[in-house]
C-alpha positions in Angstrom: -13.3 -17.3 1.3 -10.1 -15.4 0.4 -7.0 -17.9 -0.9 -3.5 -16.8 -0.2 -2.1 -16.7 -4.0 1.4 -18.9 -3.7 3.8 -19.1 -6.2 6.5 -22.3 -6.4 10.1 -21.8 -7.9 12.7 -25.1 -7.7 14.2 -26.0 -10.8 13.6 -29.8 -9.3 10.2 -30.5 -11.4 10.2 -34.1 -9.0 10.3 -32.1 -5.7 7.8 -29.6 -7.3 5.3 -32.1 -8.1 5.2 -34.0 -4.9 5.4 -31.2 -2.9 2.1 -29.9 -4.7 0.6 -33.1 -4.4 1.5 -33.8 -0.9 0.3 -30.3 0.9 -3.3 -29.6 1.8 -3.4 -26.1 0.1 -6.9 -26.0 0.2 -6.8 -27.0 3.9 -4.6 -23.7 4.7 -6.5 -21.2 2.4 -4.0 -21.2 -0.1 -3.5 -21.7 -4.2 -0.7 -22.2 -5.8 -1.4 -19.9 -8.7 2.0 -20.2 -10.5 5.3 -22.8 -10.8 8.9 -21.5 -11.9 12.0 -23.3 -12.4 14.0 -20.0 -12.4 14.7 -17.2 -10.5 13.6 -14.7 -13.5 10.5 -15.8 -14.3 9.5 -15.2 -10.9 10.5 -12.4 -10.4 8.8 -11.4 -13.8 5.2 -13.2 -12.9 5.3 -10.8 -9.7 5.7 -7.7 -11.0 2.8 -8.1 -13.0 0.8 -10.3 -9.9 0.3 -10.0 -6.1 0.9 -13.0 -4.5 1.4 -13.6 -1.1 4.0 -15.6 -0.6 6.7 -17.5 -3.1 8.2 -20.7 -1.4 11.7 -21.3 -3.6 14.3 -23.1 -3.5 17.3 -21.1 -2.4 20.2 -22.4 -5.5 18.3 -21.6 -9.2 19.5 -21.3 -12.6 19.8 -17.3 -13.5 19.0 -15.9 -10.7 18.9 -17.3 -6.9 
């Protein structure tokens, strides 16, 4: 079974880990490979690694 690769990005570590804890990845065919609390890092992780989607807060430090 193919997972969908997700990467996280909200500079709210509290939000971050309940809303990893609280969603049924698995259960969807997903895995959150990767977690970010800035708009850079992201964006570096995923020039280097196909993901398929990046659920992120919208207001981050550098870069929103």
């Amino acid at each position: 079974m193919q997972m969908f690769k997700i990467v996280l990005a909200d500079d709210d570590s509290r939000f971050v880990a309940q809303f990893k804890k609280i969603t049924e990845w698995e259960k969807y065919e997903m895995e959150v490979v990767a977690v970010f609390d800035n708009g850079d890092e992201v964006i570096e992780y995923i020039e280097d690694n196909p993901v398929d989607a990046v659920i992120t807060d919208i207001s981050m430090p550098e870069i929103s």
